[in-house]
N, C-alpha and C positions, 0 to 999 in steps of 0.2 A: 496413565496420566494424560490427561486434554493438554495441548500445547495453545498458547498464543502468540500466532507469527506476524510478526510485522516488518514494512519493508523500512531499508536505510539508504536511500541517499548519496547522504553522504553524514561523516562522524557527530555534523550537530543533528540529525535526525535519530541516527544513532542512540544518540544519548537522550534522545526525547522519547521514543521507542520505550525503551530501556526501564528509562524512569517513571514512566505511565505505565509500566504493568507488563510489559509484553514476556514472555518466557524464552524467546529468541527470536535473531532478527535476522533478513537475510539481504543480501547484500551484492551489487560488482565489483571487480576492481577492475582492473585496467585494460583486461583483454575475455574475450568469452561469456560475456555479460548480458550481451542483448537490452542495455539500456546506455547510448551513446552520451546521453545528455548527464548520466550519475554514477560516471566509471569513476568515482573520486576516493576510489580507494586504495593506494599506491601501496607497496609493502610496508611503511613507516607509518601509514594513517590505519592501514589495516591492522599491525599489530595495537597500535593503541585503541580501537575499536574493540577489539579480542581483549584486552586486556580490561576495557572498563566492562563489559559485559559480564566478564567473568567475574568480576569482583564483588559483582550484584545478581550473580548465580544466573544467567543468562546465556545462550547457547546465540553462536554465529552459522550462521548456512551461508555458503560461497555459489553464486549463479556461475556455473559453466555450459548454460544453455544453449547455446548458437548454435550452429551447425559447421564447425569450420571445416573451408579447404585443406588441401592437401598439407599447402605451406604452412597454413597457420597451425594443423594442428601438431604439428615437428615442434612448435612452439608450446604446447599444454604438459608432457612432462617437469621441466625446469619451473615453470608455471605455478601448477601445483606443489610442487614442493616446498618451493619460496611460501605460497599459502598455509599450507601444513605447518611449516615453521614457525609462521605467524601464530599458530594458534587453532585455526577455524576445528569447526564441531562437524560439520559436512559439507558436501557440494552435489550440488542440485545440478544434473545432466540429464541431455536429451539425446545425444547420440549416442547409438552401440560404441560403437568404437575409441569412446569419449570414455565410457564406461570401463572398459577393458583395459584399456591404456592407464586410469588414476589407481585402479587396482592393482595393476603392476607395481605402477610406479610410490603408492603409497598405501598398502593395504587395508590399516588400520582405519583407515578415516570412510566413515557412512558416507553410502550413495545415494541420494533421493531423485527418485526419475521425477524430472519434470513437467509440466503439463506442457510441454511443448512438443512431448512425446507422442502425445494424443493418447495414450493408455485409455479403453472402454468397456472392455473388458477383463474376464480373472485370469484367464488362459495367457496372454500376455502379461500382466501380473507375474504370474507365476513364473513365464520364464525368466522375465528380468530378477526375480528373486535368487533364482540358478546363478545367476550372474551375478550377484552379488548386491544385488539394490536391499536398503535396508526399509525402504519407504517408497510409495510412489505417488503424485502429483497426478490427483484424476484431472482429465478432461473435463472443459465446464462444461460438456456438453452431456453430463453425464446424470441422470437421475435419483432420485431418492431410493428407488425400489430398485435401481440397478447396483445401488453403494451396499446396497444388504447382498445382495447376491455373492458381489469381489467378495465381503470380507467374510462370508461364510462359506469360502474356495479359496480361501490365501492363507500361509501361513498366522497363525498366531502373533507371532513378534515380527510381523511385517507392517509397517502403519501405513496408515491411508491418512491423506491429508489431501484437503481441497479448499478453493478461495470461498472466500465468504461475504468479502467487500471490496468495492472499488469498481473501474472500468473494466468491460469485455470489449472484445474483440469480434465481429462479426464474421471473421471466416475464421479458422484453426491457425489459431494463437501464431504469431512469430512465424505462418507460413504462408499470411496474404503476399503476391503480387502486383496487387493494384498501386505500391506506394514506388516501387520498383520502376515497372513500365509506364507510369506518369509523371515522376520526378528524378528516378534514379537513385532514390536513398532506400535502401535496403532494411526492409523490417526485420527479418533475421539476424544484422548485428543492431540493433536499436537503435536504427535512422526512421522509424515508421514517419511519415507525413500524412499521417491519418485520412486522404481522399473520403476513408468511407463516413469522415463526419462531414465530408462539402454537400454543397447545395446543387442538387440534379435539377436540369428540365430537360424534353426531348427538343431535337430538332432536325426538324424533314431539311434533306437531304439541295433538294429544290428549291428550298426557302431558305438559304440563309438569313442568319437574322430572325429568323422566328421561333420564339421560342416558345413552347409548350409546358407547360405543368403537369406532373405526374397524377398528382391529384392538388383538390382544392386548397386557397391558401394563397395568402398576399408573399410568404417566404422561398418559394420552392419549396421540393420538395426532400427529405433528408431520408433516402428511401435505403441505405445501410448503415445508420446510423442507431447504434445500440444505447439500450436506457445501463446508467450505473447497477451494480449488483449491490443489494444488501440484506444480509441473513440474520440482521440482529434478535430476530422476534422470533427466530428459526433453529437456534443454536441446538436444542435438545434431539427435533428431529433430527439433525444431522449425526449427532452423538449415538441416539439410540441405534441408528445405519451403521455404524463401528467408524467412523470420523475421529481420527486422534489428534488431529492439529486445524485447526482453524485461520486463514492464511488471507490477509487484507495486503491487495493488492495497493501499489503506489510507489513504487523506487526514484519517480520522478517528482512526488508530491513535496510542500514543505513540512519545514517539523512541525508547527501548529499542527496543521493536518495529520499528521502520524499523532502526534501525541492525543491529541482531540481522540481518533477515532481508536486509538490503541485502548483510552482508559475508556472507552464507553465498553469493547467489547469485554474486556476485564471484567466489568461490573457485571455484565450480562452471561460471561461464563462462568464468574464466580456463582451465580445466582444460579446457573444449572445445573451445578455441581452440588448445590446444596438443595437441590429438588424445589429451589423456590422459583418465583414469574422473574420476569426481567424487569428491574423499574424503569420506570418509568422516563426518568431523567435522563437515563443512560440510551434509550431510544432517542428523543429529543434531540442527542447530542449530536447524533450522526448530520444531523439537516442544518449543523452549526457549522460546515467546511462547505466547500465548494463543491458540485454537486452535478452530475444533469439527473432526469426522474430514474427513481429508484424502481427497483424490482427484485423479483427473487429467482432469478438466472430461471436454467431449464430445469430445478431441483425438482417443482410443480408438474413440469410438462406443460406449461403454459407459453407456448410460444412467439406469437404473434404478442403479447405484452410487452416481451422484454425488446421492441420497436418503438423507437417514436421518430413519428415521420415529421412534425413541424419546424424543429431546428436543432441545431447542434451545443448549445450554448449552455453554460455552467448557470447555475443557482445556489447563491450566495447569502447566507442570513445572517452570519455575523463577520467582524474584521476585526484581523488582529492587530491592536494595537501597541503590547507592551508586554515585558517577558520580569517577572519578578529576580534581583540577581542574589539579592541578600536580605535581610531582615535583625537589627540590629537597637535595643533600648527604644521601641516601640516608634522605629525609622522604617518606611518598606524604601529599598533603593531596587529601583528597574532599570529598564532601558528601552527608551521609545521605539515602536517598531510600525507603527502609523501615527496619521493624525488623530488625535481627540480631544477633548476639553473636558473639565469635571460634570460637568454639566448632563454627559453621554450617560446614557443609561447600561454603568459599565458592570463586569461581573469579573469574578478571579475562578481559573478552573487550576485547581491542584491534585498532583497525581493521587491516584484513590481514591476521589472528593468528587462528590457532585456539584457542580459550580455555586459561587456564592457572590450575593449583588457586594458591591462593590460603590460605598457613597463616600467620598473625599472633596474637602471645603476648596482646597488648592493643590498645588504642585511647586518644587523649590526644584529650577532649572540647575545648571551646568554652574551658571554664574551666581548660582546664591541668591536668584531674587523667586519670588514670589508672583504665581501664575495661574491662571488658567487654563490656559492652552500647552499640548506637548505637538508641536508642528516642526521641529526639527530631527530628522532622519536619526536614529541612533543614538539621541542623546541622553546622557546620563542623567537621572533626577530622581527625589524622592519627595514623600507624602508620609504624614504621622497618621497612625494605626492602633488602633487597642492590637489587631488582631497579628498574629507571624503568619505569616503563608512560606511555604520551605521554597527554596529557588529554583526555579524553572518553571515556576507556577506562570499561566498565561494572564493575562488581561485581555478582555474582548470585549466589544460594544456592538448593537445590532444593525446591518447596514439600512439605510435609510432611503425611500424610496426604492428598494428591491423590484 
């Protein structure tokens, strides 16, 4: 069976995930996480996450990726259990000992090595399988013609599973030092300050004040600074390598963005499962979040691509404006989530669905009057419809001057 993993946030991403197709989502909670800014998963928010996933046939994957000390990791027993308890389906580890200790401590529950492992080979593979890994999280640094080799040397019912979309990392994932010895926030528990997307010049030593350009260009230069990955158009090759789960990076992104890029890959794996192209739409869709230039990691062995040296900065073609909450005697009621006005050349993307334009005469605000404009932050309003869109359908319009 192909999986479709997608990351969660936090519970409304969750549920956006979830509802766009994904076949499980993975996730931190509060400690061991490696993502500081989306540990929003307390045991209270985790179980009702576990809970809505399951109920729409959905697996949870728990991040226990870090590398903790000594102290903290006297703390990953009780941890875990509380987890388990909750529900979750696995935990995704990158230390030995990390690995040793959950099996003790909870046997039952799948261990998926993380790519924070750096696994690149079968031979390592294969030990962690000894150990009890049920899965392992390649390396992004790791090839197409090297993914056929692992899994014609690893057991059978051991899966492979690699990223497919989202941001890289230009040195080995969760083990740069640059954010560390420049600011003191620690990439390995998910304080990364990302350095490697600032803007470099040289400067002679003799000259202060003078600064140099690495190469041409009014910006500096952005000279480790990684293009985003995306394997939409790529799905089969990966499959036909023995690729069991397909894994779109983003625990810090919003639900828009999960949902967005969950249901394009949906379409696109559904479509390689049934030996068909990918449509078309569903390509499209990826360039509708937030973005810097795409590429197809080191799958190619194309390296110097997956580079772009003129700046760091996102590219952005649509904004979300409004989340569908209910649909009721040919009423659609949302809730504004930017600015727009009918006027915006808006469209509705529902789970499953390839987007669809979206033409409305007005808007009937908060107060029951009659409008044009949605300019108020979260406010409740609805618009008359032939059509139902089911709720959590998005609203989007395309951003203007890009």
């Amino acid at each position: 069976m192909l999986e479709l993993l997608s990351p969660a946030g936090d519970l409304e991403c969750l549920m956006s995930a979830v509802d766009y197709g994904c076949d499980a989502v993975y996730l931190g909670s509060t400690m061991f996480g490696m993502r500081a800014g989306s540990a929003k998963f307390d045991p209270e928010t985790l179980k009702k996450g576990v809970e809505y996933a399951h109920a729409r046939g959905a697996r949870v994957h728990l991040t226990c990726n870090t590398v903790p000390s000594n102290d903290e990791i006297e703390l990953l027993p009780e941890f875990i259990k509380t987890a388990y308890d909750c529900g979750i389906d696995a935990a995704i580890v990158s230390d030995i000992g990390c690995i040793a200790l959950i099996k003790r401590t909870v046997p039952d529950l799948e261990i998926h090595v993380s790519t924070q492992a750096g696994v690149v080979n079968y031979v390592t593979a294969n030990e962690l399988y000894k150990m009890g890994a049920k899965r392992v999280v390649l390396a992004r640094e790791v090839d197409i013609e090297n993914i056929k080799r692992i899994r014609d040397k690893i057991p059978e019912n051991m899966d492979i599973e690699v990223f497919v979309h989202g941001a890289m990392c230009v040195s080995f994932s969760g083990r740069c030092l640059l954010s560390s010895f420049m600011t003191g926030r620690n990439a390995n528990k998910g304080e990364c300050a990302q350095p490697c997307r600032w803007k470099y010049h040289i400067v002679e030593e003799k000259r202060p004040g003078d600064y140099y350009e690495l190469c041409e260009g009014e910006g500096g230069s952005y000279i480790l600074n990684a293009k985003d990955m995306c394997m939409i158009e790529h799905l089969k090759e990966l499959k036909d390598a023995g690729v069991t789960s397909f894994k779109i990076e983003g625990r810090a992104k919003s639900a828009y963005y999960t949902a967005t890029v969950t249901n394009a890959y949906r379409a696109a794996l559904d479509a390689v499962k049934n030996n068909e192209p990918v449509p078309q739409w569903a390509i499209d869709e990826v360039y509708k979040v937030s973005h810097r230039q795409y590429c197809t990691g080191f799958y190619f062995n194309k390296d110097d691509a997956n580079q772009y040296y003129e700046n760091s900065g996102y590219i952005r073609e649509c904004d979300f404006v409004g989340v569908v909450d209910s649909c009721e005697n040919g009423r659609v009621n949302i809730t504004q989530r930017n600015y727009f006005t009918v006027h915006d050349e808006l469209e509705v993307l529902s789970p499953g669905k390839r987007p669809v334009k979206l033409d409305i005469p007005y808007l009937i605000n908060s107060k029951g009057e009659k409008t044009e404009i949605a300019n108020r932050a979260t406010e409740k309003m609805y618009f008359d419809y032939p059509v139902n869109f089911p709720p959590h359908s998005i609203i989007r319009k395309p951003v203007v001057n890009k």
